[in-house]
ChimeraX commands (.cxc) that place a marker at each C-alpha (Angstrom):
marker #1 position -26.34,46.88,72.66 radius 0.5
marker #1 position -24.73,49.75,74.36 radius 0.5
marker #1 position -24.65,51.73,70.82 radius 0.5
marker #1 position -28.39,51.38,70.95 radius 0.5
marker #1 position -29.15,52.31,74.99 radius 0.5
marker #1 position -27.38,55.72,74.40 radius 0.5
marker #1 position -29.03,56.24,70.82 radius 0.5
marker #1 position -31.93,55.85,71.82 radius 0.5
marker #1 position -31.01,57.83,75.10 radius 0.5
marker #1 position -29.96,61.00,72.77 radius 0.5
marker #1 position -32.81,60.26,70.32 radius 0.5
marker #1 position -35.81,60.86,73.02 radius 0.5
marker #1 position -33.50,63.84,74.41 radius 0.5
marker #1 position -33.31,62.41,77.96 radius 0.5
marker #1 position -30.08,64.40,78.48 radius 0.5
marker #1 position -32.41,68.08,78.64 radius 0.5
marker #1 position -34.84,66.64,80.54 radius 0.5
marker #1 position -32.42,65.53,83.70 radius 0.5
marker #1 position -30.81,68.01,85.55 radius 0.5
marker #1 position -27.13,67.65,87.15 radius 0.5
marker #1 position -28.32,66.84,90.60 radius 0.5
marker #1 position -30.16,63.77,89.42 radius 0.5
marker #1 position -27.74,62.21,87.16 radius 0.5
marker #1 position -25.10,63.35,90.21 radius 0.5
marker #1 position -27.49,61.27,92.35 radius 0.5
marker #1 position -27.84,58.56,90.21 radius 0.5
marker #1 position -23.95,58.13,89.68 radius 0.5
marker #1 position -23.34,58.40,93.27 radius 0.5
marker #1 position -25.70,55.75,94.22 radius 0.5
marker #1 position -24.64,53.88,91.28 radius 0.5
marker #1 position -21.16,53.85,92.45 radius 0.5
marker #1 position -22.22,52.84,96.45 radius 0.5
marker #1 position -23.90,50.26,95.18 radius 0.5
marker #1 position -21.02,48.83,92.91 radius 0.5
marker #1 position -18.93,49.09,95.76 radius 0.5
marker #1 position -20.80,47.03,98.43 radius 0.5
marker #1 position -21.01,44.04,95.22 radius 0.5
marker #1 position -17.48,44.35,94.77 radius 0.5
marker #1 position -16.48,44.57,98.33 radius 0.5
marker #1 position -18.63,41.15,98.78 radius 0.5
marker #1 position -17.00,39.66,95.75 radius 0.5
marker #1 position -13.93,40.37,97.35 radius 0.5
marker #1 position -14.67,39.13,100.83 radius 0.5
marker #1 position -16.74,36.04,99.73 radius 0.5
marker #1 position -13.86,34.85,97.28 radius 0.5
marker #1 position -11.35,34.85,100.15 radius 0.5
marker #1 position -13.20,33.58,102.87 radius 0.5
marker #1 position -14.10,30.83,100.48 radius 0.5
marker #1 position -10.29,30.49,99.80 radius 0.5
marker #1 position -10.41,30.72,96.30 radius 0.5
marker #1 position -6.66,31.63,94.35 radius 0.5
marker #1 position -6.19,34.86,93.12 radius 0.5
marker #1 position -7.02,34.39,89.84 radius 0.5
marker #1 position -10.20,32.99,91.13 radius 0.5
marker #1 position -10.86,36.03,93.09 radius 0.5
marker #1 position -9.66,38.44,90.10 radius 0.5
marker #1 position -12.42,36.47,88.01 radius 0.5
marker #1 position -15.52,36.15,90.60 radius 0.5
marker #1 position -14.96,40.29,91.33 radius 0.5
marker #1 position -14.61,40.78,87.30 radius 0.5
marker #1 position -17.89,38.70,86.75 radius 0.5
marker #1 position -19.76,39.04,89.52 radius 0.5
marker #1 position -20.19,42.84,89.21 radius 0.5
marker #1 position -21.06,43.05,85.83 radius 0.5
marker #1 position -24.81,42.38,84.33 radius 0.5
marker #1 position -26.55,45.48,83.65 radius 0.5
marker #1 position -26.41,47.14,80.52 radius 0.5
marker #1 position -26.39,44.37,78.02 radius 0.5
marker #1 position -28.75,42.04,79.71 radius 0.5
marker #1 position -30.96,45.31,81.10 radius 0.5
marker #1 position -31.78,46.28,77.45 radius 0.5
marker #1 position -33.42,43.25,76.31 radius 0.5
marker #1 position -35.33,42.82,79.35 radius 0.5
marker #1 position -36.31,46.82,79.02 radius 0.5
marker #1 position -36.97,47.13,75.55 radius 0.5
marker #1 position -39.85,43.56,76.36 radius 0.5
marker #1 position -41.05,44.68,79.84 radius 0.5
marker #1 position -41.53,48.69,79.30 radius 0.5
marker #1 position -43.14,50.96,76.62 radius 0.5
marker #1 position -40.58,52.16,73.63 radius 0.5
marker #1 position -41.26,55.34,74.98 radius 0.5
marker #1 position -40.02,54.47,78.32 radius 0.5
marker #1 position -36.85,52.84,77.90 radius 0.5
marker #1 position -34.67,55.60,78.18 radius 0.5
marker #1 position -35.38,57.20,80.99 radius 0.5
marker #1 position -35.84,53.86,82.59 radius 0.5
marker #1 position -32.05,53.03,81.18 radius 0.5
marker #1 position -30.53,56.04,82.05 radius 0.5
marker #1 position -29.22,54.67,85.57 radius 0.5
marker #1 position -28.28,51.66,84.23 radius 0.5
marker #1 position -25.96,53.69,81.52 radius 0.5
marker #1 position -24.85,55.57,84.19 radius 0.5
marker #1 position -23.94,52.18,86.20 radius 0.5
marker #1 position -22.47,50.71,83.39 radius 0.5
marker #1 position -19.84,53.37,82.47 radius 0.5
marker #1 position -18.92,53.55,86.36 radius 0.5
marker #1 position -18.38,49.93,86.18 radius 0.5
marker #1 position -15.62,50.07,83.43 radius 0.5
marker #1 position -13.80,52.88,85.31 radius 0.5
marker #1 position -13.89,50.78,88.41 radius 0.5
marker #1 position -12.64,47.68,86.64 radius 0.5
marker #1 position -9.87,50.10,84.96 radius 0.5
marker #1 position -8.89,50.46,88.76 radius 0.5
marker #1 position -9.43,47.11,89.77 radius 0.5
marker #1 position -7.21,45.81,87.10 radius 0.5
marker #1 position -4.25,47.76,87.84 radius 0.5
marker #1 position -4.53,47.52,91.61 radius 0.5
marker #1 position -4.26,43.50,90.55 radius 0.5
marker #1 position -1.90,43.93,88.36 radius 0.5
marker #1 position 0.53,45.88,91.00 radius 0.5
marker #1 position -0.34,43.26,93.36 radius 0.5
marker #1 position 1.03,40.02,91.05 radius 0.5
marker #1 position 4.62,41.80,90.54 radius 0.5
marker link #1:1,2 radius 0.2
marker link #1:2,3 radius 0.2
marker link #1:3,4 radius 0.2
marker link #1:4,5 radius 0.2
marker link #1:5,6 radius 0.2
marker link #1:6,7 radius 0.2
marker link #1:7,8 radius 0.2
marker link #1:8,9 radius 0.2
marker link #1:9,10 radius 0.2
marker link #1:10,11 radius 0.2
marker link #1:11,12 radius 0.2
marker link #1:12,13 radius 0.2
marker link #1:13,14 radius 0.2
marker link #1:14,15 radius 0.2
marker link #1:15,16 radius 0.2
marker link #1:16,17 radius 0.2
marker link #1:17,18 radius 0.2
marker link #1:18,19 radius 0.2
marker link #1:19,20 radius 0.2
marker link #1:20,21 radius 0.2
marker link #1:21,22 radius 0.2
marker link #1:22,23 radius 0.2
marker link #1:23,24 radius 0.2
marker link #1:24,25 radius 0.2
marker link #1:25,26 radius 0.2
marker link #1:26,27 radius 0.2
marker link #1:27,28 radius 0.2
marker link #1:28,29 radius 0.2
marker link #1:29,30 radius 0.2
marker link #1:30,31 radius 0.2
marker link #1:31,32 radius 0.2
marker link #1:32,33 radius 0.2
marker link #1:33,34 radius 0.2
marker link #1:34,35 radius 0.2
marker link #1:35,36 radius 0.2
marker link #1:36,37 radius 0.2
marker link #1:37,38 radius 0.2
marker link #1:38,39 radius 0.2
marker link #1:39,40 radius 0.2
marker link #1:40,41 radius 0.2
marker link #1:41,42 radius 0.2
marker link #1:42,43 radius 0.2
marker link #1:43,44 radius 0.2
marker link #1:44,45 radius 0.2
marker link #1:45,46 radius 0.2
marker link #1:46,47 radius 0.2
marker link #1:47,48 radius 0.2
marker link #1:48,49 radius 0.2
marker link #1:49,50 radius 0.2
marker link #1:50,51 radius 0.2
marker link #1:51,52 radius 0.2
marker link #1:52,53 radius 0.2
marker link #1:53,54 radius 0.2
marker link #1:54,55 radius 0.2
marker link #1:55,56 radius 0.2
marker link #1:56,57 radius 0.2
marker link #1:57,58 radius 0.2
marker link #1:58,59 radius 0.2
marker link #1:59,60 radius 0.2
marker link #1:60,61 radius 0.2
marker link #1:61,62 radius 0.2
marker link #1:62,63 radius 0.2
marker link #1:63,64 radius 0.2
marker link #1:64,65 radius 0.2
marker link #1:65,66 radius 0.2
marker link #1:66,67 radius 0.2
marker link #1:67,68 radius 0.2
marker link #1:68,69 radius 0.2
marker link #1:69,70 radius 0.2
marker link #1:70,71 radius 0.2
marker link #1:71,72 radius 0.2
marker link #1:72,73 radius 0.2
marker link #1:73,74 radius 0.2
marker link #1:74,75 radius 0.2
marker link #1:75,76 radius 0.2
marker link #1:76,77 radius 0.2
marker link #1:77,78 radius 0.2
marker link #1:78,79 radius 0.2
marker link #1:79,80 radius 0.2
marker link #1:80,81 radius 0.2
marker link #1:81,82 radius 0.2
marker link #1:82,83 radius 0.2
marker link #1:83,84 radius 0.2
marker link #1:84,85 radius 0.2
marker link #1:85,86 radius 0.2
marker link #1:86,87 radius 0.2
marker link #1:87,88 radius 0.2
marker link #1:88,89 radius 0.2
marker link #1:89,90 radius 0.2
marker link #1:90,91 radius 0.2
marker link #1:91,92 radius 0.2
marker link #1:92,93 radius 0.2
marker link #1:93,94 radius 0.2
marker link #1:94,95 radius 0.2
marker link #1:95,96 radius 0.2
marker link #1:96,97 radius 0.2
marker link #1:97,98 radius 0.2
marker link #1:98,99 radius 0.2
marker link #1:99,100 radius 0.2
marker link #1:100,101 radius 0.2
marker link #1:101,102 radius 0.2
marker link #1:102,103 radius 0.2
marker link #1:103,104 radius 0.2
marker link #1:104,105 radius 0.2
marker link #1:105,106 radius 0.2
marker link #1:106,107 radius 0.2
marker link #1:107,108 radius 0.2
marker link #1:108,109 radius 0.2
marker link #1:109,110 radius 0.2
marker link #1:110,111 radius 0.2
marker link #1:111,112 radius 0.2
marker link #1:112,113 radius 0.2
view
């Protein structure tokens, strides 16, 4: 699924038609809005009182349903010729999420020492 999103992404040549500043844009609200999830996942799961690997799995989970539900539900709702420019924040999203997990996971794994 995410083969296809950035083939078809680099077929339609969406990369020359956005400049820096809105791809900067769209990773930086990308990332705010990945934080405030996460942050709530965080919060939630420990005022709730869940264990820890509870928490590590509702913050893991929680945060994580765009790209591979998003081009399904693109590809049915939105011209062909629409999809990738329409996807492009959602790739965007999607690669910010694995960094951030990359993080989250060794800030966890620090933690359980």
């Amino acid at each position: 699924m995410v083969y296809v999103a950035f083939s078809e992404v680099v077929i339609e040549g969406i990369w020359y038609k956005v400049d820096g500043w809105s791809l900067l844009m769209i990773a930086i609200i990308s990332g705010f809005l990945l934080a405030i999830v996460v942050l709530f996942n965080i919060y939630t799961a420990r005022y709730f009182g869940f264990s820890k690997a509870d928490e590590i799995t509702i913050v893991f989970c929680g945060s994580k349903k765009s790209l591979v539900n998003g081009v399904p539900m693109a590809n049915i709702l939105f011209p062909a010729h629409l999809v990738g420019i329409i996807l492009l924040p959602v790739m965007i999203s999607h690669q910010i999420q694995l960094m951030v997990c990359v993080l989250l996971a060794q800030c966890y794994a620090k933690k359980s020492r």
